[in-house]
C-alpha positions in Angstrom: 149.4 34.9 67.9 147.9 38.5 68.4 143.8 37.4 69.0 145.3 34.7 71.9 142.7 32.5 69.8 142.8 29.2 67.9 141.2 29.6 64.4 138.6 27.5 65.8 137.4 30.8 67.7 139.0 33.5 65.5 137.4 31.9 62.1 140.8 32.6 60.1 142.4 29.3 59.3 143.9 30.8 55.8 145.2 33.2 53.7 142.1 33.1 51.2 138.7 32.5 50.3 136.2 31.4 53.8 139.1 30.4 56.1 140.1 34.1 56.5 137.3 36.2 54.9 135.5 36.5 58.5 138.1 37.2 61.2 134.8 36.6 64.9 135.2 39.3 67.3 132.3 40.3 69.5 132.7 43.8 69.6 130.3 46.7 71.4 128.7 49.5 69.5 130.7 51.8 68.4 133.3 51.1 71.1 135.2 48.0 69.4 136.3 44.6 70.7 134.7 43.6 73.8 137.6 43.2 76.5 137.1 39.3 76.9 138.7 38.5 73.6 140.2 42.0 72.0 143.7 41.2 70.0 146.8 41.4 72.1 148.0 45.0 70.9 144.9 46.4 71.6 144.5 44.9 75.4 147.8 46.7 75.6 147.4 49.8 74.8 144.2 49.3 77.3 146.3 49.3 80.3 148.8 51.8 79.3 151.5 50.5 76.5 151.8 52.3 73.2 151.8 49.6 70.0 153.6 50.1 67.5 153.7 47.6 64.0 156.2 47.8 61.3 154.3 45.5 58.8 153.0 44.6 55.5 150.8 41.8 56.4 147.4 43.1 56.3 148.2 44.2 52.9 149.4 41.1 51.9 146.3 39.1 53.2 143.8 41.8 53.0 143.5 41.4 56.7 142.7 45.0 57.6 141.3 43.4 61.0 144.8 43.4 61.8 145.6 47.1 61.7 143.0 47.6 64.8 144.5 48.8 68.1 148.1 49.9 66.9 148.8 53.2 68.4 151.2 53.9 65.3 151.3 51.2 62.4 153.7 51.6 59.7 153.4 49.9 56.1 157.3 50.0 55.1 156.0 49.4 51.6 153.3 48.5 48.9 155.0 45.2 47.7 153.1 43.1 49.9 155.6 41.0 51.7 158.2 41.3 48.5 159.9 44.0 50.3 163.0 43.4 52.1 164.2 43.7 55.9 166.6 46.8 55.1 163.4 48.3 53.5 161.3 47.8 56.7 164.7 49.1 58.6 164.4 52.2 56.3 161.5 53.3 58.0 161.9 51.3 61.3 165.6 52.8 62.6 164.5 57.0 62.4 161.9 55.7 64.5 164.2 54.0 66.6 166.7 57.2 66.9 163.4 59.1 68.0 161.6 56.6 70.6 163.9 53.8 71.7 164.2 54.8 75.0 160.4 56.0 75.7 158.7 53.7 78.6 156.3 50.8 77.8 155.6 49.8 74.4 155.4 46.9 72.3 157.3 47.3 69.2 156.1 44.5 66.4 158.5 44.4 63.3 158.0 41.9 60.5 160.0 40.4 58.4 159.2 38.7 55.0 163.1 37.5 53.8 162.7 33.8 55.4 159.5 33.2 53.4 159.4 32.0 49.6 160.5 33.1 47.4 164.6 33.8 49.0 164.7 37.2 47.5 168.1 38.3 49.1 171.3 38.9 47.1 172.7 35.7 46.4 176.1 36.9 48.2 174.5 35.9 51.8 175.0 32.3 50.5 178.9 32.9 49.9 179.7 32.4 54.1 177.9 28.5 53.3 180.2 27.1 51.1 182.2 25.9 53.4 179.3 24.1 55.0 177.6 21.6 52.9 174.2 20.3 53.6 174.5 17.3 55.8 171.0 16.4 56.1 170.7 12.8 54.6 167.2 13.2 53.4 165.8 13.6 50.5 168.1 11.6 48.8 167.9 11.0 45.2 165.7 8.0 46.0 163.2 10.1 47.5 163.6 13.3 45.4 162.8 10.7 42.3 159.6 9.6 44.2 158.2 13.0 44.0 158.9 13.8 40.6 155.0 13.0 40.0 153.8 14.1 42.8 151.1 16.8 41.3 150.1 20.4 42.5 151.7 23.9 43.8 155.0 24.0 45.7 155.5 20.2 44.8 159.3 19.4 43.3 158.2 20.3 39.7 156.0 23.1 40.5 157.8 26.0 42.3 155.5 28.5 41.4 158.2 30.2 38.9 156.6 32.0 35.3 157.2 29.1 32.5 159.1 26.8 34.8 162.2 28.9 35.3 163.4 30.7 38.4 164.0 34.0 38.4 165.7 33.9 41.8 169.0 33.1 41.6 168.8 31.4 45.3 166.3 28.9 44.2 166.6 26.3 41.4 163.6 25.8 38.7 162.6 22.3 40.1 163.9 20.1 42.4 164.9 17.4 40.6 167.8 15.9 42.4 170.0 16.4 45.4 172.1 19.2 43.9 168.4 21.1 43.5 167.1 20.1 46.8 170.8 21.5 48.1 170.5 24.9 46.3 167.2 25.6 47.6 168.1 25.0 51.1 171.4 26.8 50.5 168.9 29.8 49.7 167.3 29.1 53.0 169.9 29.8 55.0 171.1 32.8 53.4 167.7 34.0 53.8 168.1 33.3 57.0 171.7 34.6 57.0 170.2 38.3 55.9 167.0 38.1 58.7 169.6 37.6 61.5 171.8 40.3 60.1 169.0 42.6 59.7 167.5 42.2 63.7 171.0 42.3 64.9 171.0 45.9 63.0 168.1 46.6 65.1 169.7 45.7 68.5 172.6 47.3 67.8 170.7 50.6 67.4 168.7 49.6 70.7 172.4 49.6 71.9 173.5 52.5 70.8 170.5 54.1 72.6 171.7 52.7 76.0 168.3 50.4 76.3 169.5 47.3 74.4 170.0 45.6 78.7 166.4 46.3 79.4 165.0 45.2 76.6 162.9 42.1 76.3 163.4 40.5 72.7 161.0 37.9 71.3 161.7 36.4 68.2 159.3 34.0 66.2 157.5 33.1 63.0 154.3 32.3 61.3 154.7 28.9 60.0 158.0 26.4 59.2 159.0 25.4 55.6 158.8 22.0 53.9 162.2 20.8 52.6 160.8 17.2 50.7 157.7 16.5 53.2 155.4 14.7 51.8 157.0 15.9 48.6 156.7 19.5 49.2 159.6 21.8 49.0 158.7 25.4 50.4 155.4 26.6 51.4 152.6 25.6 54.0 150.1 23.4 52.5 149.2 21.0 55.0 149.3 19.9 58.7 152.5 18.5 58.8 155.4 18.7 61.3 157.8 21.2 59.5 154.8 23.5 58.6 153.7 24.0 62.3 157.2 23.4 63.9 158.1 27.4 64.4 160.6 29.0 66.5 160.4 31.2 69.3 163.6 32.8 71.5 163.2 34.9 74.4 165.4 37.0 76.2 163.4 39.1 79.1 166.1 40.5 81.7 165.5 39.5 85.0 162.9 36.8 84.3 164.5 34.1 81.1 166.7 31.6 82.6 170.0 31.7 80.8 171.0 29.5 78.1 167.5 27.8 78.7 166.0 26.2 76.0 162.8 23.8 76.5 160.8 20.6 74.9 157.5 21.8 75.9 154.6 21.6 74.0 153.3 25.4 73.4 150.8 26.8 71.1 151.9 30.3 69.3 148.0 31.3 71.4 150.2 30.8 74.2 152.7 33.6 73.7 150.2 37.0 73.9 148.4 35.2 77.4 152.3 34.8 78.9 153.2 38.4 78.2 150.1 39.6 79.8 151.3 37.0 82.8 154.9 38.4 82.9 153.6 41.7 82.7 150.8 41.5 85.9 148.1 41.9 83.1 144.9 40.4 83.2 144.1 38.0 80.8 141.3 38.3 78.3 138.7 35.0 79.7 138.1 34.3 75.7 141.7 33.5 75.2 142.4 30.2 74.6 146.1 30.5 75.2 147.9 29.4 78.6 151.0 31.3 80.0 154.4 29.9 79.8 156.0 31.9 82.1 157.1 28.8 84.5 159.1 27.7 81.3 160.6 30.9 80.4 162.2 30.7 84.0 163.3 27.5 83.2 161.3 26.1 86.5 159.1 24.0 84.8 157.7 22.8 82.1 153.7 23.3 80.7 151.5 20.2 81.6 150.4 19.5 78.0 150.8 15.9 76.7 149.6 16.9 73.1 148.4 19.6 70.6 145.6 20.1 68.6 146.4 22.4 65.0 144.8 22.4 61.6 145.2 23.4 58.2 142.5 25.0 56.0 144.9 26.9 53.3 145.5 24.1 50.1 144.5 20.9 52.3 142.0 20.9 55.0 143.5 19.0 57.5 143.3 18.2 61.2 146.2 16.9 63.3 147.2 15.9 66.9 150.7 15.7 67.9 152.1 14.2 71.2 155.6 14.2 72.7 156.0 10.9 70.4 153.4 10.9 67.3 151.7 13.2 64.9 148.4 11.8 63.5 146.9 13.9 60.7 143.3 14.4 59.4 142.7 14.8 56.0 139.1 16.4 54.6 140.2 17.3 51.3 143.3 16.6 50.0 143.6 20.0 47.3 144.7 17.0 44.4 147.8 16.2 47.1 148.7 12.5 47.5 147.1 12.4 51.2 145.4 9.3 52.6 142.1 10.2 55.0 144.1 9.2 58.0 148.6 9.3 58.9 150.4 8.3 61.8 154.0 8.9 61.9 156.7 8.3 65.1 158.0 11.4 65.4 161.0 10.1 67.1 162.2 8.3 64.3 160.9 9.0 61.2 161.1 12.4 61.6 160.6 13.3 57.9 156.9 11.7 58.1 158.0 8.8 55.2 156.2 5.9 56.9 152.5 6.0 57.5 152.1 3.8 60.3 148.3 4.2 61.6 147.8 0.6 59.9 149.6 -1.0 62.6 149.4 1.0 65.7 145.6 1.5 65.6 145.4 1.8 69.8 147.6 5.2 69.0 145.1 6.5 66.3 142.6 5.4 68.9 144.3 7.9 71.3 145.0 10.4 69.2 141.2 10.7 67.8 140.1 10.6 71.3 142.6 13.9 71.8 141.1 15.5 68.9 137.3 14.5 69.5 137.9 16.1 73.2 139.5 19.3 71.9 136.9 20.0 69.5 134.5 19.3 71.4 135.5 21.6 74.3 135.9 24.7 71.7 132.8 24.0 70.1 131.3 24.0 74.2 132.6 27.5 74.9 130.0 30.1 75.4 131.4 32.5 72.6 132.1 29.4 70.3 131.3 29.8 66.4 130.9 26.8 63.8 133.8 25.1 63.1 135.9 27.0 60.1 136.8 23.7 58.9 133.4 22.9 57.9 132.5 26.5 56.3 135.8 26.1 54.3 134.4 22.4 53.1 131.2 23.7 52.3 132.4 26.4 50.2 134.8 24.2 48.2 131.8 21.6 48.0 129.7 24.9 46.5 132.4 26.1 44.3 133.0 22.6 42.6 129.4 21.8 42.3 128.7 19.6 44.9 125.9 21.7 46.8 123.5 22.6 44.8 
């Protein structure tokens, strides 16, 4: 989202080990990135906006990289990501009081309450018992299916010390549809306390008399798995709900009202659009395309798939179109993963029924998509080797198999 790259270019397909240990960026002496593919906050403060970051993530992933072209960047705390939202207001509303209503600048806060483990005080959940979970699946049938299902974040593993939770939002295991119900129960409140904690933000951005002018962007790093493939919580593999992120927009003057839009976007596409929107020049090594057509709610992109993949746990590969997801699988992590999936999007959107057995002219199409789009990166003149392979190779090397 911030290098306008896909991890094919950027070499970060992770959170550990070689998928993130070497974030590519050709850079000039002394003089840093080189303007053809610098990250989005520092392109700009290049033509004139200050950037400014409330955020613990390149603590949490030991991405300093990240903490490069920030005219002020604020760590709210040490507890890398464990911290919550009225911690990072804390620090984020003085500085609000101060500079709200200064001219061009790009103000970055992140939030960690929405990601695992559903830290907030159990009373956010109190305004959802009026509103049971009506989402039929997993039902007990299915929750029973993945008792066995081995490895982290699976319905017996949650990651908890000896078994138990120590979060009062999130049960011990999932082991039926009362646990799969608490946990998403959690969700939501999590959720609950995130939207209470921006709308805390624009209330301040109201109180300064700028709240009409400003443009508010909302999004996230990756979706949760609720029963997937037998995964509840965390982002293990290339499936729909891992990928599937959201992403509101309000810009005055330019976002069509109460517009919402099916398009197929990349998160690459967001840093290339606000350059767009803004009559910024777009880095040429950005692989993202500008959306602002949809945003106006004129058109929509001209995409008929997507290309994502997945190097943290499983090292995946997938293609999605309007209809199907196929996914890739180069090492499974111990996850019960067959080399090749098809599912129909439309109706199984759960991914339950691996269909590529009987609808081999899709897998046909779909390999051809993802053949093409490698292909293509790998052609680009400031291409590097595919991640994917240096993140095999290092597993391969770590488990014996090179010698």
């Amino acid at each position: 989202m911030f290098s306008g790259r896909f991890g094919i270019h950027n070499g970060v397909v992770s959170n550990t080990g070689a998928g993130r240990a070497n974030f590519f960026v050709r850079n000039r002496p002394y003089g840093g990135a080189q303007p053809e593919n610098e990250m989005l906050m520092r392109h700009l403060m290049a033509h004139g906006y200050d950037t400014i970051g409330f955020s613990t993530f390149a603590d949490r992933h030991n991405a300093l990289w990240f903490m490069s072209g920030w005219t002020e960047y604020h760590t709210p705390n040490l507890k890398r990501g464990f911290g919550s939202s009225e911690e990072v207001n804390a620090r984020l509303l003085p500085w609000l009081k101060h500079n709200a209503k200064r001219e061009k600048y790009f103000l970055y806060i992140n939030y960690w309450d929405t990601h695992r483990f559903y830290i907030v005080d159990p009373s956010w959940a109190d305004g959802f018992r009026n509103f049971p979970v009506e989402q039929p699946w997993p039902d007990e049938e299915a929750i029973r299916s993945h008792q066995d299902i081995p490895g982290l974040f699976t319905a017996q593993e949650q990651l908890f010390q000896d078994g138990i939770s120590h979060v009062p939002l999130m049960p011990s295991t999932i082991s039926s549809r009362k646990d799969f119900e608490h946990l998403v129960t959690g969700y939501d409140a999590a959720i609950a306390y995130s939207d209470h904690s921006v709308s805390v933000v624009l209330e301040e951005l109201d109180r300064q008399g700028v709240l009409d002018d400003a443009v508010i962007i909302i999004s996230a790093d990756h979706g949760e798995a609720f029963g997937e493939h037998g995964f509840y919580g965390g982002h293990v593999c290339a499936n729909e709900c891992t990928h599937r992120i959201p992403l509101i927009i309000r810009w005055p003057g330019v976002s069509a009202i109460n517009h919402s839009s099916d398009a197929l976007l990349y998160n690459v596409d967001l840093a290339a659009t606000l350059c767009d929107l803004l009559g910024l020049p777009i880095p040429s090594d950005w692989d993202g395309i500008s959306f602002k057509d949809v945003i106006q709610g004129r058109s929509r992109l001209g995409r008929d798939y997507l290309v994502w993949d997945h190097a943290e746990y499983t090292v995946q590969r997938a293609v999605r179109t309007k209809t199907h997801l196929m996914i890739r699988t180069y090492d499974d992590y111990g996850y019960r993963f067959e080399p090749l999936e098809l599912y129909d999007m439309a109706e199984d959107r759960y991914m339950t029924s691996n269909i590529s057995s009987i609808h081999p002219e899709i897998v046909q199409l779909c390999d051809h998509h993802m053949t093409d789009w490698v292909q293509k990166q790998l052609m680009k003149p400031y291409a590097i080797a595919d991640p994917l392979q240096k993140v095999l190779e290092t597993r391969k090397a770590e488990s014996g198999g090179i010698q």
